[in-house]
N, C-alpha and C positions, 0 to 999 in steps of 0.2 A: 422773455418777450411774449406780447399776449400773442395769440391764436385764435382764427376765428375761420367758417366757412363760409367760402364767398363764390359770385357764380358771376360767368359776364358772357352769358349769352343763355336763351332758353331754349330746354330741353331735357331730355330725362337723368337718370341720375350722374352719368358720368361726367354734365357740366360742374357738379362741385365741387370746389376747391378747398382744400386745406393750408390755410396759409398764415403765416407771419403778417398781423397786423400794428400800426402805429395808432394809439386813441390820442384823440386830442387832450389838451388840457383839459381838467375840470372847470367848470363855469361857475359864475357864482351861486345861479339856480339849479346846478346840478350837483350829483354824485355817482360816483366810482364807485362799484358795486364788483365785486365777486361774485362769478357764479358758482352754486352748488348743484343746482339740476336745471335742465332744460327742456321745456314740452315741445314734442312735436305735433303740429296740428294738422288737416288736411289743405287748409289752406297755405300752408307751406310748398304743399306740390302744386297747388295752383298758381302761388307766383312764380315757379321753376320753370312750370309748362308755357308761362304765359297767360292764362286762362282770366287771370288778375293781373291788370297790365304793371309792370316793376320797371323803371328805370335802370338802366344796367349800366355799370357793372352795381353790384349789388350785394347785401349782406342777407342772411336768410333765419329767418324764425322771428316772433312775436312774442313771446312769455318763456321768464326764468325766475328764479330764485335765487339768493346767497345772502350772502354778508356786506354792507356798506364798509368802505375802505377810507373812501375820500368823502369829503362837505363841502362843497362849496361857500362861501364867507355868508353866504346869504339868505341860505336853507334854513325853515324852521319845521319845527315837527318830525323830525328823524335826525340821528347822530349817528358818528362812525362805532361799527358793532352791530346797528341792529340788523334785525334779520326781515327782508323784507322779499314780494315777491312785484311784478307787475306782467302788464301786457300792454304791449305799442301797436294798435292795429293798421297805424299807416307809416308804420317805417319797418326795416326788417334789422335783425344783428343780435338777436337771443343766441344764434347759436356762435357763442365764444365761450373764450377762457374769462373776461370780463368785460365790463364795458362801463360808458358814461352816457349818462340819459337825466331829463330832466326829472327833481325833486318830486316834482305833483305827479308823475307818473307813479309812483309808488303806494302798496299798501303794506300795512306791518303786518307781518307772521305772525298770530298770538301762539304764545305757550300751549304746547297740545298738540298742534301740526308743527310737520316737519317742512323743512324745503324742498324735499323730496314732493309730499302729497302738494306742496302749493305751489311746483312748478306743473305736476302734473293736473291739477285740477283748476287752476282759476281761469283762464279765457273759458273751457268748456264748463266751469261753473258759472261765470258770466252769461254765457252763451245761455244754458239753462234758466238763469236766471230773469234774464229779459221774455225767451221762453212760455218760461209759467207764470212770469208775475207781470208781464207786461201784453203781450203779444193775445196772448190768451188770461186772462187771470182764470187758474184751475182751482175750480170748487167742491167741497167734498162731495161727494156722491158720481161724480163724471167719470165719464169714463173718457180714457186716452189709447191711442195707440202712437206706441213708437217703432219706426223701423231702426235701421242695426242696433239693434238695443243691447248688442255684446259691446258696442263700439266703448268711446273714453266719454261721448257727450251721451252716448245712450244708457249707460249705467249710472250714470247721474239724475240725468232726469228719471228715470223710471222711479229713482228713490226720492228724489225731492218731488215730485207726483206721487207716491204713496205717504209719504210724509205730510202730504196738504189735504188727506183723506181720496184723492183718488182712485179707482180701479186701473189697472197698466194690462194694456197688452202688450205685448212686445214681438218684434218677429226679427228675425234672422237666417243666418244663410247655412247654417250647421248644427247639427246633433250638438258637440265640443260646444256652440258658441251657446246655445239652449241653456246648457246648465248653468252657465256662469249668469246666463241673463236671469233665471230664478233666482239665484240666490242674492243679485240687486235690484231686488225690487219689481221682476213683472209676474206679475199672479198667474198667466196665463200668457205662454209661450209660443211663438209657430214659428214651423220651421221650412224654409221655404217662401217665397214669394208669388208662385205661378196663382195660386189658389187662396191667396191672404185676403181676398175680398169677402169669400165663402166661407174660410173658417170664420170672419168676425163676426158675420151676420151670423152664423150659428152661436158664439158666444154670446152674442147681446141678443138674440131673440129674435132676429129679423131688424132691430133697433138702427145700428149701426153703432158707432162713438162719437163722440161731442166735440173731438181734435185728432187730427193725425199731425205727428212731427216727425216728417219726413226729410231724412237729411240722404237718401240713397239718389233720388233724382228721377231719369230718364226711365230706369228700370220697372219704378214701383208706382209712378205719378196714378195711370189709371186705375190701379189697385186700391191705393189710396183713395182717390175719390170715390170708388165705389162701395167705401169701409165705413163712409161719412152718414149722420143719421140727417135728414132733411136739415136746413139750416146748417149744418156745420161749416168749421173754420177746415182749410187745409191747409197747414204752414210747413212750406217746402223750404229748406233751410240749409238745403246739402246739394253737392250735386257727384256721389262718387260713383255712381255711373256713368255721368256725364248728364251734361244740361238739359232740363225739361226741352221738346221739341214745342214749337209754336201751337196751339189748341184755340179755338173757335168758344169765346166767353159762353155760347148757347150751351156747350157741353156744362155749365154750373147749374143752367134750368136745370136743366136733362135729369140731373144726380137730385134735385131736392130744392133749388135756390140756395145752393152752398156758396161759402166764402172761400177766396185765397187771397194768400200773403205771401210775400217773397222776402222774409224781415232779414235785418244784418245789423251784427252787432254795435257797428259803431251810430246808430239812427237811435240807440237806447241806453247804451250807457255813452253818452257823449259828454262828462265832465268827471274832474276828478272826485265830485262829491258825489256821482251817482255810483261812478266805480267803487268807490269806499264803501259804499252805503252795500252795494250787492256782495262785494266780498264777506263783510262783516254777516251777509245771513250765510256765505256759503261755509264761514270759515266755522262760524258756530254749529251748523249741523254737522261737520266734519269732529269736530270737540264732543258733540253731543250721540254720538255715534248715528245719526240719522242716516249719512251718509257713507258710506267709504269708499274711499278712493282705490281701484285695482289698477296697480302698473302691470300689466302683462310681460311689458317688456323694458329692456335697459340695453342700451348702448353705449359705447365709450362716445366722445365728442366728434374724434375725428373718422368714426363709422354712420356717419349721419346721413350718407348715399344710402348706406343697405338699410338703415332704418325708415325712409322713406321709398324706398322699394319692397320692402314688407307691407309698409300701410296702404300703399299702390295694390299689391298683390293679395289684399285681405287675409293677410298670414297673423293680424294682429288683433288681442282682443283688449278692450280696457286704454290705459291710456299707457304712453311711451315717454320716458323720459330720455336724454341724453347727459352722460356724466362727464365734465369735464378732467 
């Protein structure tokens, strides 16, 4: 019988449920997919909490990975066997034993990546991807700062940022999370946030950086801004402190005539040829060693409360999978 976790009321972790699910039949434009691994994302806790409104009763998670089981009569471009991964950002139900979802929603796993890295890396390579190549297009010689840059979307962008000839700063909230963040990708570390305005004006010279991507929120928003060189973008894209508080547009004079953006993934990759198109750069620097994917952490499927109590709890670095 499949198995899946489901939630029907929001709140923190001990609304999830582990339960016996019925999937419907396969459609003609769908397939039945096995999962092999399942990312958890932050937005996962935000539909729990509410914060992202979710119809309830409800299934929970957005990106996995496995093996095609079933085809639908109608499907073209994948067969039963291959190995594919995807991400549904307006439905939830990743985290199961399997499931049935439409054709086009799918990208293929090439040879090289595992299902393991392409459950754990594609919405947060996505995410990156709209990022740097949309949001901001990142040019050699720039400089960027990322905050949790220990996180699952911060050790990717830092790399695929040094990969596009970038400079990375990075900042984080520990010694422990420092070293991991050098070793993907940020030249130049802090640790701490009280003072992350100070050290980057001392890094760049007084300069400031050309982009902050800022996924922490509430905690770091004026830090941020004050990290930013005249002109700059500031793309706030997180909110795991909790959500920016309301600010007075005067405060962007004030900083330089700076920009912000408040971007979301589904306003950039909004087709399935745009999502093909982004996996294929992420999956190739993943092949090409540009990138690599750190799971920190691993949970069985049906520990998927304490797993999202660890990410709540910044107990985690890198990205998280769930093993069915």
């Amino acid at each position: 019988m499949p198995k899946a976790i489901r939630f029907y009321q929001h709140g923190g972790v001990e609304v999830l449920k582990w339960e016996d699910v019925e999937l419907p039949p396969t459609g003609v434009h769908e397939v039945l997919v096995r999962h092999g691994a399942i990312g958890i994302n932050y937005s996962d806790v935000y539909r729990r909490t509410g914060l992202y409104p979710t119809a309830l009763p409800s299934g929970m998670g957005s990106e996995a990975a496995g093996v095609i089981e079933q085809v639908g009569r109608r499907v073209r471009g994948v067969k039963r066997g291959d190995r594919v991964a995807y991400v549904v950002s307006d439905s939830a139900g990743a985290y199961a034993t399997e499931r049935v979802l439409a054709a086009e929603e799918l990208v293929k796993i090439p040879a090289g990546v595992s299902e393991e890295q392409a459950a754990a890396a594609l919405l947060k390579g996505l995410t990156c991807w709209y990022l740097l190549r949309q949001t901001h297009r990142v040019r050699r010689g720039q400089t960027v700062l990322i905050t949790a840059a220990a996180g699952g979307v911060g050790l990717i962008l830092a790399q695929w940022a040094r990969a596009l000839g970038a400079q990375v700063i990075g900042a984080v909230g520990s010694q422990p999370k420092a070293r991991l963040a050098r070793r993907y990708g940020g030249q130049r570390v802090l640790i701490g946030y009280q003072d992350m305005a100070a050290q980057v004006r001392k890094l760049t010279r007084g300069k400031g950086v050309d982009v902050v991507y800022d996924s922490v929120g509430k905690d770091t928003f004026h830090a941020s801004l004050d990290s930013l060189r005249p002109r700059g973008l500031m793309v706030s894209f997180g909110n795991a402190s909790g959500p920016v508080p309301p600010f007075a547009p005067l405060e962007l004079s004030a900083h330089g005539s700076l920009f912000i953006t408040r971007p979301r993934l589904l306003d950039y990759v909004d087709s399935s040829r745009t999502r093909r198109t982004a996996a294929r750069e992420l999956f190739a620097l993943i092949k090409r060693g540009k990138v690599r994917v750190h799971v920190g952490q691993r949970y069985a499927l049906q520990d998927a409360a304490q797993a999202q109590q660890d990410l709540e709890e910044r107990r985690t670095t890198g990205s998280t999978v769930l093993l069915p």
